[in-house]
C-alpha positions, -999 to +999 in steps of 0.1 A: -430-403+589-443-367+590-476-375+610-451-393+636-429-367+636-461-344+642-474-369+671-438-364+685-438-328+679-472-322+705-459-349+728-428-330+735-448-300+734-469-312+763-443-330+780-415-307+783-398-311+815-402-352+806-385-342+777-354-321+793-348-348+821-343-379+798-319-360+778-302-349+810-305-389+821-290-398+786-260-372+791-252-384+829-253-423+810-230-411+784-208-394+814-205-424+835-200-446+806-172-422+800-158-427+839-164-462+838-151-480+806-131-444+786-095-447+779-066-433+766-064-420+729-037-424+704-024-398+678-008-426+657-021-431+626-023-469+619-033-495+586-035-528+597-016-550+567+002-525+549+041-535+544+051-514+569+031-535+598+046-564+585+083-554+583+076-541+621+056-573+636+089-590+620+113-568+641+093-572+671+101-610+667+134-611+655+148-580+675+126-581+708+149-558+728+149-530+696+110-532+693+103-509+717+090-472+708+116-441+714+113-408+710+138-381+702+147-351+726+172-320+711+196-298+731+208-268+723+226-237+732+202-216+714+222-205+687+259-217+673+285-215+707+294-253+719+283-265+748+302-259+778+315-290+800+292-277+827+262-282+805+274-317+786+276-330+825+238-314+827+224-326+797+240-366+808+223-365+842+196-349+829+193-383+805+207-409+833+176-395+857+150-407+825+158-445+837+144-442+865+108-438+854+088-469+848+081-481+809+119-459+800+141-491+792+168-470+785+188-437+770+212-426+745+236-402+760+248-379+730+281-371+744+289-408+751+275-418+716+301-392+701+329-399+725+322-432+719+325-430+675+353-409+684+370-440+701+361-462+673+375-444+648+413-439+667+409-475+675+410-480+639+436-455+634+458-478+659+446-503+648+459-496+607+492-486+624+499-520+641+486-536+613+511-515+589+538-524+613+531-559+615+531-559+576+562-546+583+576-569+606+563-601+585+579-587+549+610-580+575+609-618+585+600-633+549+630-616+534+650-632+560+635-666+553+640-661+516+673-654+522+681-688+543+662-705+519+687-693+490+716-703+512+702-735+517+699-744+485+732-731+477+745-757+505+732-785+493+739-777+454+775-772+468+777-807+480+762-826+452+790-808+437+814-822+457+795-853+460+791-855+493+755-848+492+746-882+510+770-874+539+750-836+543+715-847+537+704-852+573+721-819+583+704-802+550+668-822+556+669-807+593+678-770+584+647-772+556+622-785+580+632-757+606+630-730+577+593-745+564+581-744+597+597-708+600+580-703+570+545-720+577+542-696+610+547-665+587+524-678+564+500-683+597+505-647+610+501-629+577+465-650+574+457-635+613+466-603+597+451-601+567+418-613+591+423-583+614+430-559+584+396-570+566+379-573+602+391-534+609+383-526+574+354-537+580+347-517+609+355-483+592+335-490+564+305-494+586+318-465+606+320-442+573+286-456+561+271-443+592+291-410+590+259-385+586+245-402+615+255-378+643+243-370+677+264-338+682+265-311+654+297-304+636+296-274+659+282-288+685+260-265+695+233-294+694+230-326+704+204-352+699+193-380+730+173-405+723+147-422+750+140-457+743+105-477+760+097-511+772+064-511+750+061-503+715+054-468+696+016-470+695+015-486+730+036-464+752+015-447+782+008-410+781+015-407+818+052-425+808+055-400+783+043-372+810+069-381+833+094-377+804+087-347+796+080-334+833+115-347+840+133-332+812+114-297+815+123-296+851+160-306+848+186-278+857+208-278+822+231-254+833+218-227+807+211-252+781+173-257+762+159-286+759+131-297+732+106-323+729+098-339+692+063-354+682+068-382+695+069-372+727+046-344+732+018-353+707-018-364+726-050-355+722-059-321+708-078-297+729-112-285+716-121-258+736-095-230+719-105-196+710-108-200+676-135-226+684-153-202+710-150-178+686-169-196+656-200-205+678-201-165+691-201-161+651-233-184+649-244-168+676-250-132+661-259-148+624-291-165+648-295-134+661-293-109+628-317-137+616-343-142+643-343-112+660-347-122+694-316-135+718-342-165+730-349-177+699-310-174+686-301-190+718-318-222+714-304-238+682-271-230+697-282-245+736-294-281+712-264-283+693-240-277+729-262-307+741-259-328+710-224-318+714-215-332+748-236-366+745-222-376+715-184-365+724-187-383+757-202-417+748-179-419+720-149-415+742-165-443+763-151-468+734-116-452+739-112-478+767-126-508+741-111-500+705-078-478+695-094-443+689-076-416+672-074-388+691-093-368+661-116-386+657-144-372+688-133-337+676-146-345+643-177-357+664-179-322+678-172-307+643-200-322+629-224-324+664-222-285+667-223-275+632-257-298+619-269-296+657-270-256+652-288-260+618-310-288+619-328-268+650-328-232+630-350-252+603-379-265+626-375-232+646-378-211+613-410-229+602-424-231+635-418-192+638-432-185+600-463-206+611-468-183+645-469-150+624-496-167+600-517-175+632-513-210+642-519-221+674-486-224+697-489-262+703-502-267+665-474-250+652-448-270+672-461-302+659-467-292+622-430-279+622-413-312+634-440-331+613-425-310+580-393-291+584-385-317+607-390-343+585-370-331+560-339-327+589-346-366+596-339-373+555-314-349+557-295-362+587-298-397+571-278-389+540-250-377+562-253-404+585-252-430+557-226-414+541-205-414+572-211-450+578-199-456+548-164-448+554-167-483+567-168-500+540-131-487+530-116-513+550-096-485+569-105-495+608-095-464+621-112-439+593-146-468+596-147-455+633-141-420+627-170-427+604-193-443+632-184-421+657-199-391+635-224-406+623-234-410+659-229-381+667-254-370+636-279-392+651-277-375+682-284-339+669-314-354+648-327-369+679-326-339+697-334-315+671-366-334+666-375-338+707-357-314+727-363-284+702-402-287+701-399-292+743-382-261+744-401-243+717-433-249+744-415-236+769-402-204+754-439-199+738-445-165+719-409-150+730-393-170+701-407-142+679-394-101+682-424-080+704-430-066+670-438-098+653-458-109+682-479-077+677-487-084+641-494-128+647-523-132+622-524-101+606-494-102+589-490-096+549-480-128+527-446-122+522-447-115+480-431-142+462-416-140+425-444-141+395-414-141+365-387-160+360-350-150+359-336-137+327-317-164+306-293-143+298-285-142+332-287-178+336-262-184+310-236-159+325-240-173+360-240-211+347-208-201+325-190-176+353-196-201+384-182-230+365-151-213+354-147-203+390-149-237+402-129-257+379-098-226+386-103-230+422-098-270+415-067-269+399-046-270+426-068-301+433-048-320+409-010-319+419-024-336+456+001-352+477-016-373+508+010-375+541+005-367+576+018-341+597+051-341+612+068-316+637+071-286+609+037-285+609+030-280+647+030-239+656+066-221+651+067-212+694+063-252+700+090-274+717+079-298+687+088-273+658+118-265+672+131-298+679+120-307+642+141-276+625+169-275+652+173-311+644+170-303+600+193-276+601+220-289+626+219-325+612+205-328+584+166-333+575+165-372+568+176-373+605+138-363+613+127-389+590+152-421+597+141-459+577+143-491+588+158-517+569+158-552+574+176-576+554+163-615+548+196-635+541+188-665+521+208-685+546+223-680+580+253-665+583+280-671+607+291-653+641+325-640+625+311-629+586+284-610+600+306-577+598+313-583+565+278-591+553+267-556+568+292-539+548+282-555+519+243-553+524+250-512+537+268-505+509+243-516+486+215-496+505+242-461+504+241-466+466+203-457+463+199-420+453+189-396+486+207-418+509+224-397+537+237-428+560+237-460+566+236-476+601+234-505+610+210-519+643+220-558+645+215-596+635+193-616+648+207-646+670+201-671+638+220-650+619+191-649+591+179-611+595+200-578+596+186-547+608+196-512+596+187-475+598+187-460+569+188-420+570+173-403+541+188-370+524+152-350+523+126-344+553+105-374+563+075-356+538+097-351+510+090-367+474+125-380+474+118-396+504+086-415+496+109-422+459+134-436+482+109-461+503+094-473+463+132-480+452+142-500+485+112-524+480+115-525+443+152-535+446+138-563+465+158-590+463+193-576+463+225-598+450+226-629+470+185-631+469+186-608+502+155-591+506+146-557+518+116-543+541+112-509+555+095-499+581+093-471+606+070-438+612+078-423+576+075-453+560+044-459+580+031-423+572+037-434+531+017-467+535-014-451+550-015-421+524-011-446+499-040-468+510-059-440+516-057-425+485-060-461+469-098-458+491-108-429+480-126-431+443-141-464+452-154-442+483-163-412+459-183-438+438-204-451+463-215-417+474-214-404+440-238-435+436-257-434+466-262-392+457-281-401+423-304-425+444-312-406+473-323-379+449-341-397+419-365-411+452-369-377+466-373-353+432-387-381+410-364-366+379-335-379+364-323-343+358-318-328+391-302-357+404-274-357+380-269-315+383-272-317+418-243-350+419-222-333+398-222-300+413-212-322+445-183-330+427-174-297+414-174-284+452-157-309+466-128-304+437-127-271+444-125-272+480-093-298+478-079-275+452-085-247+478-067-269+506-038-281+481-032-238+474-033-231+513-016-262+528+009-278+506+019-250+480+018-227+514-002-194+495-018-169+521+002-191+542+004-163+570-029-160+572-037-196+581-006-200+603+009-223+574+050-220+580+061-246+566+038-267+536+039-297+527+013-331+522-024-329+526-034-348+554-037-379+539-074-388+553-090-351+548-102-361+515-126-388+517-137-371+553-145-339+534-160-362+510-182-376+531-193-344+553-197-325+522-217-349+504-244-348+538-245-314+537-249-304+501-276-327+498-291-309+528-290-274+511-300-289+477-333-307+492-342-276+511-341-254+479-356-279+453-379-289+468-395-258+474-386-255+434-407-288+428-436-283+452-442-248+432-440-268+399-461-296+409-492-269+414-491-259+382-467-231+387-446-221+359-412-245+360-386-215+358-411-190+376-406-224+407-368-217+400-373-183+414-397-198+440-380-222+453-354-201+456-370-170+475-382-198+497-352-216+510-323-185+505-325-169+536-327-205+559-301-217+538-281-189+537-279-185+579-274-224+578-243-224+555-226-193+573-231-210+608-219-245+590-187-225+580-187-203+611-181-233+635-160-253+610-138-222+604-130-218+645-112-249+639-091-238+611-066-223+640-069-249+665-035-263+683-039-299+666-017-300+630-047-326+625-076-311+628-066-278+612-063-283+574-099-303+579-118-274+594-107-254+564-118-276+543-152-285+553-153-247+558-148-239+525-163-267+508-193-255+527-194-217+515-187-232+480-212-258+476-240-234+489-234-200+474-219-214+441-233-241+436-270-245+450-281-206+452-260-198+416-256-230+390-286-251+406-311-226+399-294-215+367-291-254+347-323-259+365-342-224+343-324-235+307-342-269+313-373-257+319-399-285+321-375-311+314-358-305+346-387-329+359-392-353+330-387-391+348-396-422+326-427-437+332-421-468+339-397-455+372-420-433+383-449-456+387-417-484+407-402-450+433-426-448+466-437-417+475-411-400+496-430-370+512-398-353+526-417-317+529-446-330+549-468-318+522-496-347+530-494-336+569-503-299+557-532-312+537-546-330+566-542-301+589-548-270+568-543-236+582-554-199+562-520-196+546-516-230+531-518-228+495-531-259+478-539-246+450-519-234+422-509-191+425-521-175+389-490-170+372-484-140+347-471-153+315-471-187+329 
């Protein structure tokens, strides 16, 4: 691989301009696959064949005209007055006007849906008082009937008296019949109204189960509309949604505010924000502290903009082919700008150390990608396997997140290894300072360490970083996995408002709402479906954290019933996710009647819940795949294990970081964190994955300058020290651009996006200063020689893997190469 790489190196070298244009050809491919096949993006996150998917393919077939998506839209007055008639009349037109945009199947008026419970419930009123009156009039009637009866009998014992009973018996037999048939039509209407009592009865118990389902506050100073679609949730048009939001925005509400939930306004996150911006300028000067020279810090960061657009572009040409999350190419660009940046700083860093020892421009470029460049291709392979294999989770939408970066990995490699060495040519001796350019071949050796660290001090450091780490991962263990909602958009946004106007003027289940559907063993019929409700919404008020019960509908066999349950607690809330367990668990009710719930919060609880479920098997396989990778690189059974489990420890630590910031809300201010609550519920095995790439990266570019120091006969905790002097500084500049670009993400727009720059961010400064530049090189001086030991047997079965190029330096040799081992003092 290295003499290729070296061949490639020179090619590029002499072929620049060749070079430049096929990438430019590759990015105007990638553009016009974009124009031609790209399509929308969707910010729903989606499992296929949790219970939630199954509950809602059900409702699409049993309740086709209530499948459709909706979304939620709050007025208000701005603070606790009523609305004015003037701005009710508004706020309806304002509603009526949504019908007339194609995919809106309808509206809910809030004023009608009030005036409208407000004329159920003095129907039922009425409806008691004719009912009372009719009891009335029938206990009226029957006391009359008793009464005749009494005297009839009294008639007819009066003339068996007299013993003319015979005589009176046709007059007597006709007077009974009239009275039994008086009697049978009393009997008659007290069954009609004993019907129409339990029918209106009925009625208000549905009404009263429903009771903390409003659409105008109690002060109604608020009122809540609802837009319902033709299509479903996850397949509703953003230009439909546009023209909802256009229309309602530009409606005159007569003083009135309007504001537009998450379901509404959510679509795909910009990338271009200033906290973005300002974490490449922050690369930016790190290149140029580093290198000295603007051209030189300007060219990792030119490569990785490159990397950057190729890989974001094709990858939103699939948008128009699969369902992409609209995270998932800003991940791309995460990761594109971040390894794009620092895979090109390591062939520029040798390529420049090389020029000061002497090396011929053109020699130098091809020995560079032939050696550091070899190690970025292993390096961008671990991360690229370890984003494919997010894959193998059998999430579809977290398996493409997982190609698409790994593409997008593939990309920077590509051009780290080609463009870089084309452009290295071109720039020529200006990569280096005028000062360095003065001194090419003259230059001192730089000293390197001759005694190894103290182990005192290796102690200390072993036993202070690991206390560090495990404090800083206890947060880590109290994780709750969810996905954002409305409170976790910024406090100025229409969706944050709508989200608290709507939790503190209705309650916060209302943000949150279930959806219940009930499987009756056997149909029921037209006139007992009423009753069945009540007794199936009863059952479901009766669960703790139940606010309301409402119910949608039957289905026209009369086998399904539909209802909206509306939680107590915020669609986030522990109670909440209790409440979804205890609904299924109930599962089947009296009467074998079986529950599902679906909906976005239920939804949001099934794919944290899978995910979570994904996530050690995930952890093993790259915990697995870690201890490979390594054993064939270091040949030692030693550093593999340290360097796996100091993975872990990072990757602990930075969730336990993330848990303290985003869900227990400290230095919440600081991170623009107002309201705390889940993790987002796929960050983990993403970090996982990222982090797992890149600490491999910074442990193969310090070790192995640790093992190639050992391996000529150099002391083996003197190579600590080596190894170390070797790699700090590249590694160093690597990890603070890493963190740099991942950090301007920390305070982008997206509620998504976020909560992952911080901790890729953070589990990047961790894993590099903690844990390879402290622990590594402190576990790795207390073993000494044994830090290498490898059976036998296993070495003689592992190829060679020559990640370093060191058999391409061998074969082309220049002054400085040492190939022989430095005298050591003490050694």
């Amino acid at each position: 691989m290295a003499g290729l790489l070296y061949r490639l190196g020179r090619f590029s070298a002499r072929r620049a301009w060749t070079v430049v244009t096929a990438w430019v050809v590759v990015l105007g491919l990638a553009v016009a696959a974009y124009l031609a096949f790209g399509g929308t993006l969707t910010s729903a996150v989606t499992i296929p064949g949790t219970a939630t998917e199954k509950v809602t393919d059900q409702l699409r077939e049993q309740f086709p005209a209530a499948s459709g998506g909706s979304g939620t839209v709050v007025f208000h007055t701005g603070g606790d007055e009523a609305f004015t008639d003037e701005q009710r009349a508004a706020i309806s037109a304002a509603l009526a006007d949504l019908t007339d945009i194609d995919g809106v199947a309808g509206v809910i008026d809030p004023f009608q849906t009030t005036a409208g419970l407000a004329e159920q419930q003095a129907q039922i009123d009425a409806g008691r008082e004719q009912i009372a009156a009719g009891e009335a009039q029938l206990e009226q009637g029957q006391a009359q009937l008793d009464a005749g009866q009494a005297q009839l009998d009294q008639q007819r014992a009066q003339a068996e008296a007299a013993g003319a009973l015979a005589q009176a018996q046709p007059q007597l037999d006709a007077a009974q019949a009239e009275l039994d048939a008086q009697q049978q039509a009393a009997d008659a209407g007290r069954a009609e109204l004993e019907a129409q009592s339990t029918q209106l009865e009925d009625g208000a118990a549905l009404l009263e189960l429903a009771g903390g389902l409003r659409t105008l506050s109690p002060d109604e100073s608020a009122a809540i509309g609802n837009v319902s679609f033709a299509e479903s949730q996850f397949e509703v048009s953003t230009e439909t949604k546009d023209a909802v939001v256009a229309s309602l925005e530009d409606a005159d509400l007569a003083g009135a505010s309007v504001e537009l939930s998450n379901d509404l306004t959510q679509g795909v996150p910009s990338v271009l924000g200033p906290g973005e911006v300002i974490g490449v300028v922050v690369a930016g000067i790190v290149l140029l502290v580093m290198l000295g020279t603007a051209v030189a810090a300007a060219l990792p960061i030119f490569s990785a903009l490159v990397g950057v657009a190729i890989g974001a572009v094709a990858s939103l040409a699939l948008s128009g082919a699969v369902d992409m999350l609209s995270v998932t190419p800003v991940l791309g660009i995460m990761l594109g700008l971040a390894v794009g940046i620092d895979y090109s700083l390591f062939i520029l860093n040798r390529h420049r150390r090389q020029l000061r020892d002497g090396v011929e421009l053109e020699e130098s470029i091809g020995l560079a990608n032939g050696t550091a460049g070899n190690a970025v291709v292993f390096a961008g392979a671990t991360v690229f396997v370890a984003l494919l294999a997010l894959n193998v989770t059998g999430i579809p939408f977290l398996g493409l997140m997982g190609t698409v970066g790994a593409f997008c990995i593939l990309v920077a490699v590509s051009l780290a290894i080609t463009l870089t060495p084309a452009l290295l040519s071109r720039i020529g001796l200006r990569v280096l300072p005028k000062k360095q350019r003065a001194l090419i071949g003259h230059e001192e050796p730089e000293p390197v360490p001759t005694t190894p660290m103290r182990t005192s001090r290796a102690v200390l450091t072993l036993v202070a970083g690991l206390a560090a780490l495990l404090v800083i991962a206890v947060p880590a263990l109290s994780m709750r996995l969810g996905l954002p909602t409305g409170a976790s958009e910024p406090e100025e946004s229409s969706q944050y408002q709508a989200y608290t106007i709507t939790a503190d003027k209705f309650g916060a289940g209302v943000n949150g709402p279930l959806l219940v559907v009930a499987d009756l063993p056997e149909a029921v019929a037209e006139d007992e479906v009423v009753g069945e409700q009540v007794r199936i919404g009863t059952a479901l008020a009766a669960f703790d954290d139940v606010a309301a019960v409402a119910p949608i509908g039957a289905n026209e066999a009369g086998t399904v019933l539909a209802f909206q349950v509306v939680p107590t607690d915020g669609p986030t809330s522990e109670s909440t996710e209790q409440l979804v367990r205890d609904l299924r668990d109930a599962s089947p009710l009296d009467g074998d009647v079986r529950l599902g719930v679906a909906g976005s919060t239920s939804a949001n609880i099934d794919v944290s819940e899978k995910l979570s479920n994904a996530l050690p098997g995930y952890l093993g396989i790259v915990v697995g795949l870690s201890l490979l990778i390594l054993i064939l690189v270091f040949r030692s059974i030693f550093v593999p294990v340290t360097a796996t489990l100091g993975f872990v420890l990072s990757l602990f630590a930075g969730l336990g970081g993330v848990v303290a910031i985003y869900q227990w809300g400290w230095l919440g201010s600081v991170f623009g964190v107002h309201d705390a609550g889940p993790v987002l519920s796929f960050l983990p095995i993403i970090v996982t994955g990222v982090l797992f790439g890149l600490a491999m990266d910074y442990q193969l570019f310090l070790v192995s300058g640790m093992r190639e120091a050992f391996a000529h006969g150099v002391d083996a905790r003197v190579a600590v020290r080596r190894g170390l002097h070797a790699g700090r500084v590249v590694v160093t500049a690597a990890a603070i651009i890493m963190a740099a670009v991942f950090s301007g993400f920390v305070f982008a727009e997206s509620a998504i996006i976020r909560p992952l720059g911080f901790g890729l961010a953070f589990g990047v400064l961790l894993d590099a200063f903690v844990v390879r530049m402290l622990l590594i090189p402190a576990v790795m001086h207390l073993a000494g020689k044994s830090a290498w030991w490898i059976p036998r047997w296993l070495d003689r079965v592992l190829p060679d893997v020559d990640v370093e190029g060191a058999s391409l330096e061998r074969t082309h040799p220049h002054p400085t190469h040492r190939t022989t081992a430095d005298p050591t003092p003490g050694a």
